[in-house]
C-alpha positions in Angstrom: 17.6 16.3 -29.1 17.0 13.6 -26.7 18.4 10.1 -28.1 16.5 6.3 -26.7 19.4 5.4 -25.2 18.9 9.0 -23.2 15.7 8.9 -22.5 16.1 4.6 -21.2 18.1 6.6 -18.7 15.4 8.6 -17.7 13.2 5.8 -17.3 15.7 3.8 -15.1 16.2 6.3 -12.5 12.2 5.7 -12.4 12.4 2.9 -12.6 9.9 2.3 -15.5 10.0 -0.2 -17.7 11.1 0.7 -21.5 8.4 -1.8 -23.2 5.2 0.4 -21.4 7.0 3.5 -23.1 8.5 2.3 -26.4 5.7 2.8 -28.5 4.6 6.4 -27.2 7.7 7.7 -26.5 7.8 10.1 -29.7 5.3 12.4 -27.5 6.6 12.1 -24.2 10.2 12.5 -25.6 8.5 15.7 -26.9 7.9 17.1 -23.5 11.0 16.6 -21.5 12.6 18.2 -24.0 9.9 21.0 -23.4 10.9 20.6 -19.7 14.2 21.0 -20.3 14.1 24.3 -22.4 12.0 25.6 -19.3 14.8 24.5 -17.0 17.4 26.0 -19.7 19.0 22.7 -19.8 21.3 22.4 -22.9 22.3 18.9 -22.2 20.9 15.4 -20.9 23.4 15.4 -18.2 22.3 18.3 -16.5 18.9 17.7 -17.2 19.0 14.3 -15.5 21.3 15.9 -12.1 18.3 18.3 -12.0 15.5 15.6 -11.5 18.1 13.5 -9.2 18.7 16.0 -6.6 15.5 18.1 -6.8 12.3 16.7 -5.4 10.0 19.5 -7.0 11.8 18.6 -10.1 11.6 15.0 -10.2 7.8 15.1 -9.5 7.6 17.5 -12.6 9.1 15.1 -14.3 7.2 12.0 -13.6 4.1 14.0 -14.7 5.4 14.6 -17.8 5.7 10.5 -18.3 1.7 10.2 -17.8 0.2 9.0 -21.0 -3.5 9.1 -21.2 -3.8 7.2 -24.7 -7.7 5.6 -24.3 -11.2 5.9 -26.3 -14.5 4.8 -25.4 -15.3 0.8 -25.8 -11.8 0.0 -25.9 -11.4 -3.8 -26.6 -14.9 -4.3 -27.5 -14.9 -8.1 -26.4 -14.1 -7.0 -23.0 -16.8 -5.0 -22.9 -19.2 -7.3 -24.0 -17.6 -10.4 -21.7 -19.3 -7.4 -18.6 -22.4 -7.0 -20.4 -23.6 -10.4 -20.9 -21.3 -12.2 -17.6 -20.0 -10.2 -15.5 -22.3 -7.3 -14.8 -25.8 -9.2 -14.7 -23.4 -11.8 -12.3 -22.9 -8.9 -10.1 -26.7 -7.6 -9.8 -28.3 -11.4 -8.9 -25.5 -11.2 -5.9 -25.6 -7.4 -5.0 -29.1 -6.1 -5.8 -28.5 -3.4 -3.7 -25.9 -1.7 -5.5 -22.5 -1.8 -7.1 -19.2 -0.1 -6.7 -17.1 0.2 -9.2 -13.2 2.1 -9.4 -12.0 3.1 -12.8 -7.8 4.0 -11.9 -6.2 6.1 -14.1 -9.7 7.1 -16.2 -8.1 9.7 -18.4 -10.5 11.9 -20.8 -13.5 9.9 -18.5 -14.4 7.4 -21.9 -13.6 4.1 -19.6 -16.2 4.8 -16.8 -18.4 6.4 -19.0 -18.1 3.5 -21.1 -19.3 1.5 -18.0 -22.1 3.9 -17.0 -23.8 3.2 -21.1 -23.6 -0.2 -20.4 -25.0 0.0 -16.9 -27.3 2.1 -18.3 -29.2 -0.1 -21.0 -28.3 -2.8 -19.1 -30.6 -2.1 -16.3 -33.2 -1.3 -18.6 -33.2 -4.6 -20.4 -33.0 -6.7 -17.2 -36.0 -4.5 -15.8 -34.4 -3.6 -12.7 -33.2 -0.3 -10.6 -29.9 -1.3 -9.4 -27.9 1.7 -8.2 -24.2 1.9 -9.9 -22.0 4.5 -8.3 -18.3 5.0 -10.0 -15.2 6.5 -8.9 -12.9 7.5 -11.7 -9.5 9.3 -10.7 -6.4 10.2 -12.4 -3.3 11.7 -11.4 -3.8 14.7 -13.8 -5.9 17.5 -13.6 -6.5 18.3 -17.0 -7.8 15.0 -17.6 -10.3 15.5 -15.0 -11.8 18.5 -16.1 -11.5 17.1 -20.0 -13.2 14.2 -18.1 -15.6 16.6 -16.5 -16.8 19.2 -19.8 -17.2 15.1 -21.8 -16.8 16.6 -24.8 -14.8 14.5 -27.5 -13.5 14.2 -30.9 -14.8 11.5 -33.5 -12.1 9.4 -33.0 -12.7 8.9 -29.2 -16.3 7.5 -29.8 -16.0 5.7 -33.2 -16.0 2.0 -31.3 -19.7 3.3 -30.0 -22.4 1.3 -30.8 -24.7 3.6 -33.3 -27.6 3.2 -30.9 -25.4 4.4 -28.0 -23.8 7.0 -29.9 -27.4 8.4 -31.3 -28.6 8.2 -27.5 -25.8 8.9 -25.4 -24.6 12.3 -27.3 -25.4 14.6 -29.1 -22.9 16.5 -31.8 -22.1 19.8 -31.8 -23.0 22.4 -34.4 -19.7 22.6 -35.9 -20.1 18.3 -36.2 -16.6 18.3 -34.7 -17.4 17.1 -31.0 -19.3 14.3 -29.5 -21.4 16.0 -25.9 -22.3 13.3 -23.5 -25.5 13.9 -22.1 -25.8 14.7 -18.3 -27.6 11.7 -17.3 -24.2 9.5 -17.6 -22.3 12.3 -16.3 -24.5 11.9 -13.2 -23.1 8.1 -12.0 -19.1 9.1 -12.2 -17.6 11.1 -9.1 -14.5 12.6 -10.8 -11.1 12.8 -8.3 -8.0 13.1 -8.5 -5.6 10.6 -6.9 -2.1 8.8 -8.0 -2.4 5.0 -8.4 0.5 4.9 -6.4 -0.9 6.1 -3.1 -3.1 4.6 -0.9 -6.7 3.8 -2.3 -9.0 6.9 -1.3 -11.8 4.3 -1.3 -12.6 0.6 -0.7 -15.0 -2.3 -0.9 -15.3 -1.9 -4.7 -17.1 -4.9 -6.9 -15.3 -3.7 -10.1 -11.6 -2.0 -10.5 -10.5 -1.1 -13.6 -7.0 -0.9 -13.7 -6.2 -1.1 -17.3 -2.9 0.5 -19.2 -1.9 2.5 -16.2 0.1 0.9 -13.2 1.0 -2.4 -15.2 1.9 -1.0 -18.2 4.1 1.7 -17.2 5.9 0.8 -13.4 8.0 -2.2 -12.7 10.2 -3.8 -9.7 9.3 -2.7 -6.0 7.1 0.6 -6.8 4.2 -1.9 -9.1 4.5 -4.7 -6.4 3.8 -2.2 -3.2 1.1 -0.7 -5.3 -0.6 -3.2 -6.8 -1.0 -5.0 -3.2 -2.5 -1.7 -1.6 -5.0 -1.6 -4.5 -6.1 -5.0 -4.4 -6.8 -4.0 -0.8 -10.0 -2.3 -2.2 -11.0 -4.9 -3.9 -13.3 -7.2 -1.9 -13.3 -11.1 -1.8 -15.1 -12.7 -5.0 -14.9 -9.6 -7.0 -13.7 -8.5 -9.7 -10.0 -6.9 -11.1 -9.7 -5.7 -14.9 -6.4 -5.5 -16.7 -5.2 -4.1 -20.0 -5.2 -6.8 -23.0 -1.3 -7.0 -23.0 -0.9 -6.8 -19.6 0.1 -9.8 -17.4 0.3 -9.7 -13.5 4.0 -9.7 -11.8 5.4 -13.4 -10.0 3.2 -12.6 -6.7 1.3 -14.6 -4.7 -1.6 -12.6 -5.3 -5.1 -13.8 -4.2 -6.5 -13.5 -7.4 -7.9 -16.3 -10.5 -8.0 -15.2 -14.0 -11.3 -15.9 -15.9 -11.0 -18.3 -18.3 -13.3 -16.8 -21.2 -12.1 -13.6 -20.9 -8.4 -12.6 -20.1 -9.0 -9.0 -18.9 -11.1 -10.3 -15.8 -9.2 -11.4 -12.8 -11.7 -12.3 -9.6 -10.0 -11.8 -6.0 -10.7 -15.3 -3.8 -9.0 -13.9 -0.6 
């Protein structure tokens, strides 16, 4: 067994904070005691020396911490505050194209979220403007779960019928939702820690949502959050989970006032 007050251990030596995990830490919990048995570690104690002094087992560990909890249109007035605002904002100033990160993307619903939107919104504004987005995560089977876009009911049951008659099309056995290749076509799929160094920059829209904030505190969220803003350029635009709040930083950035989740950068 491994107790909360074990795994709040765990977390501290990560320095991760116990109100991103508290709610999901039934599954997680789950695996490190699956690591454990691998390492043949009968107690906590020894599981915890392990991951202190070996590097190769630390990292193992922190992957085991990943959640990837998302579905497609999560926090629907979000979504729609981009449709009507944001998005048609961002073609009248950059006709030319847009750029757009999703960090942390999971199973892919988040960007291909974006590219449905993009998608019809483009046809309803009668105009070609190119969207090209980068979605990364830090695991690899999320990436090729991201890149086969095949899902169950419950990852698509906040689409939009139209979108969801459209955009896929259900497999024989009516158990799986397959996204059609034409939205597959607008996401780049890599893999990258939101931790390191952006692999990109000069983005219009960075989707940051239920990842870095959520689950890192202190010193490591700070460091990272700055090199990520980085990317960002001026008078563009950051988007955060809906219970997430930004650290005490001076940060360059201005929340919008109708819509929590958007934060624009102003430096």
């Amino acid at each position: 067994m491994l107790s909360d007050d074990q795994f709040r251990l765990l977390l501290a030596h990560f320095d991760r904070p116990w109100a991103g995990f508290r709610k999901v830490r039934k599954g997680i919990k789950k695996r490190i005691r699956r690591h454990m048995a691998q390492l043949d570690c009968r107690c906590f104690e020894h599981y915890l020396a392990l991951v202190q002094d070996d590097p190769e087992i630390g990292h193992a560990c922190q992957q085991k911490l990943v959640v990837t909890i998302t579905r497609f249109f999560r926090d629907r007035q979000l979504w729609d505050h981009l449709c009507h605002v944001i998005l048609p904002g961002l073609i009248r100033l950059f006709p030319n194209g847009i750029r757009a990160w999703s960090a942390g993307c999971s199973g892919g619903e988040e960007p291909y979220s974006l590219a449905m939107v993009w998608h019809v919104l483009n046809e309803n504004l009668n105009t070609q403007v190119p969207l090209d987005i980068l979605a990364t995560d830090i695991r690899s089977d999320c990436l090729e779960r991201a890149q086969k876009a095949v899902y169950y009911k419950n990852s698509v049951k906040e689409v939009p019928q139209d979108l969801l008659t459209r955009y896929f099309h259900i497999s024989k056995n009516e158990k799986h939702f397959i996204l059609r290749p034409e939205l597959k076509s607008i996401v780049r799929l890599m893999r990258h820690d939101v931790l390191d160094f952006p692999i990109e920059k000069d983005f219009h829209l960075l989707f940051l949502r239920n990842n870095l904030l959520t689950y890192y505190q202190g010193d490591v969220l700070e460091q990272a959050l700055k090199r990520i803003l980085k990317s960002l350029s001026m008078d563009r635009y950051l988007v955060l989970g809906s219970h997430e709040r930004l650290p005490a930083l001076p940060l360059p950035l201005l929340r919008d006032k109708n819509c929590p989740w958007f934060y624009k950068k102003t430096a």
